[in-house]
N, C-alpha and C positions, 0 to 999 in steps of 0.2 A: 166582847162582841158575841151576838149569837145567831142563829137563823131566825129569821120573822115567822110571821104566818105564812107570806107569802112565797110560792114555790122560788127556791133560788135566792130571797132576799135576805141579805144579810143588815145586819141590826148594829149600830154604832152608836156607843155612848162619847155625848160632846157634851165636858168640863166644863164649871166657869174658868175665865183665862186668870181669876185673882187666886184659884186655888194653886196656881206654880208660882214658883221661886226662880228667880233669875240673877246670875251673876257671870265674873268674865272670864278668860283663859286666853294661855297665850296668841297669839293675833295668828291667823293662817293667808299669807297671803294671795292675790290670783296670780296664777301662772302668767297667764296673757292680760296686758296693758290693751291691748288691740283687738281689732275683730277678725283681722288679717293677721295676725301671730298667732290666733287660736286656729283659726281653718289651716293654717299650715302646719299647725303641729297635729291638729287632727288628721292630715291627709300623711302626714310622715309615721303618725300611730298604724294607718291603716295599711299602707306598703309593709309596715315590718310585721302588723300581729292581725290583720282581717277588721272584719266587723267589729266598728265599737260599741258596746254595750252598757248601757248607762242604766241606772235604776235609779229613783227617785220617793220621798216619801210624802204620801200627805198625812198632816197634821191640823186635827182639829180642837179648836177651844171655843168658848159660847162668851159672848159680846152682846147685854141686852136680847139674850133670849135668842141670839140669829149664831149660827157658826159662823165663824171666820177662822179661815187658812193659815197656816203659822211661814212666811217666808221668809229668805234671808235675802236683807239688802247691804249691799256692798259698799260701805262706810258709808255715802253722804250723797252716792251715786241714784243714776235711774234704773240701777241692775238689781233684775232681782231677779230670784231662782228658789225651787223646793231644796230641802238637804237632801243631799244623795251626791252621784257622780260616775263615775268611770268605774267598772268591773273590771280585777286583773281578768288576764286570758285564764277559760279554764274556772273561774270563781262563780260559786252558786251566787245566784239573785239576791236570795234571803241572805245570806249569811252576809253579800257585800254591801248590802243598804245598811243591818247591823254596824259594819264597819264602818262605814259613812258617816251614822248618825252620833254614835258615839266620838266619833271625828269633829265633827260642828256642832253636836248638841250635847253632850254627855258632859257632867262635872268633871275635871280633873281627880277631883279624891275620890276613891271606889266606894269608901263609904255613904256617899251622897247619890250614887248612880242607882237609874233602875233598870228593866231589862228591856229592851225593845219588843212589842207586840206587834208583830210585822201581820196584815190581816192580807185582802187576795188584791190580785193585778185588778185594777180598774181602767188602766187603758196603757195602748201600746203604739208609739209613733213612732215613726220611720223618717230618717235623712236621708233622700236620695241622690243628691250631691258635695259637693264641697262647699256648703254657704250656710245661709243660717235657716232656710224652710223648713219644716216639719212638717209631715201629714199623717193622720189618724190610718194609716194605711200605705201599702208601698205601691205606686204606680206601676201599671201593666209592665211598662218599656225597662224598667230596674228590675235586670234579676239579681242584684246584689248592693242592697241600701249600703251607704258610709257610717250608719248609725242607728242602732234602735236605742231606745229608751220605752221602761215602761215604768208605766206610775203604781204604787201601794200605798195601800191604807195601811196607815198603822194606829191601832187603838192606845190614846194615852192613860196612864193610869188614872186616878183619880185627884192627885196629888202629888207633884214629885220635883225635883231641881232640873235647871237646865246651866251648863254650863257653856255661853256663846264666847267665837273669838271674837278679841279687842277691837279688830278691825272690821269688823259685820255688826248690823244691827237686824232683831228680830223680832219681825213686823208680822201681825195680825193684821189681814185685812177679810172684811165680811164678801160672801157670797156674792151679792146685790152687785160690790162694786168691781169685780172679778169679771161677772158675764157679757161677753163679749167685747171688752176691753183687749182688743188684740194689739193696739198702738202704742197702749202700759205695758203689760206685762206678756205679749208674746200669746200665738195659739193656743201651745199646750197651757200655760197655765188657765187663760182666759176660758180657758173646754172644761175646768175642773168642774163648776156647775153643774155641766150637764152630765159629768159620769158620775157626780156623787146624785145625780136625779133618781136612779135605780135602786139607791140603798134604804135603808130606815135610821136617820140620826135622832136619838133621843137624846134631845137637851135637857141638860138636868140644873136646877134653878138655882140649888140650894148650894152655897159653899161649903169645901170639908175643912174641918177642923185646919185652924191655920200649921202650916209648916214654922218650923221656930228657926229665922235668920241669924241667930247666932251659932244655928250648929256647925253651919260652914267652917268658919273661923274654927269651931272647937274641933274638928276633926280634921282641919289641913287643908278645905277646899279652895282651890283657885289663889293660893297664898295669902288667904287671909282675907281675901274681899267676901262683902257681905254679899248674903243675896236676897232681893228686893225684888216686891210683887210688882205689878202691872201699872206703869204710867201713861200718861194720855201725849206725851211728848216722845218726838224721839230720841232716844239717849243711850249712849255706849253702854254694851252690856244688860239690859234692858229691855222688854217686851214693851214695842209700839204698836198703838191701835190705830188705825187706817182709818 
């Protein structure tokens, strides 16, 4: 990534999605079954440790020439979410979406990982009570939201493995079908359109040199499963296109 011409505007290179490699790792499951067991343990986080702070990343790849968003959906479910999550108390931003990612996205074997390019905040929402609303902003009447979350770019490399858990699958979905889609996939995600409206994505047409699916295997990743480019179905372990 680097500065545009334009004053402030930063400049993002988006991959085709067949230059990554994908394969599985052990399955992470969700805490909360419910939507009522998550708000209650969100509100018993926030009695013991304050404000919760979440950071999240976006992730982009090129699908016929358009970006699309890299999400994770939850086995077979209609939940979906960017990778990221919860900051311990005290834990820098950057350092805990690293953590994150490498959490949901990163190969099991160090040799197949690369390093996360975490680039700047692009937006920042606020939960002002115990439920599921978000707003790009914290209402007059809260002086103290239950939750922020803020989103990061992070630039992928050119070429690289992704290690998903067994029980998530990771889904590309284009721009187009994101924008205002609030019923799918929720505000913040559906807002990602408009905060990536401000930057410069340059999509780049050409594929890199393919990555070789048998190196997994030859160096220990994921125990041995291979890792496999981009299908048009959805399927465990595997990049789905929307």
């Amino acid at each position: 990534m680097h500065r545009g011409a334009g004053a402030g505007q930063t400049a993002y290179s988006v991959f085709p999605a067949g230059n990554y490699k994908f394969g599985a790792k052990q399955p992470k499951p969700e805490k909360d079954n419910l939507t009522e067991s998550r708000l209650l343990r969100i509100k018993q986080k926030y009695d013991a440790e304050g404000v919760r702070r979440t950071v999240d990343a976006i992730l982009l790849v090129a699908q016929h020439s358009h970006p699309h968003v890299l999400l994770l959906q939850y086995g077979q479910s209609h939940f979906f979410k960017l990778p990221g999550g919860k900051l311990k108390p005290d834990e820098d931003e950057v350092a805990g979406l690293r953590r994150k990612l490498e959490l949901y996205l990163s190969p099991e074997s160090e040799l197949l990982r690369s390093p996360w390019d975490i680039g700047e905040a692009v937006g920042c929402w606020s939960r002002p009570n115990f439920d599921t609303v978000f707003y790009p902003y914290n209402p007059p009447h809260i002086t103290r939201p239950k939750e922020v979350k803020k989103l990061f770019m992070v630039q992928l490399p050119e070429a690289t493995y992704f290690g998903v858990p067994k029980n998530y699958n990771l889904v590309a979905v284009p721009l187009f079908e994101l924008y205002d889609n609030y019923s799918r996939y929720g505000p913040v995600i559906a807002s990602i359109p408009s905060m990536l409206s401000r930057l410069r994505l340059n999509t780049v047409a050409a594929p890199a040199a393919p990555l070789a699916a048998g190196d997994a295997a030859a160096s220990g990743g994921a125990q041995g499963d291979e890792y496999e480019g981009v299908t048009e179905t959805h399927r465990r372990s595997s990049i789905a296109i929307a």
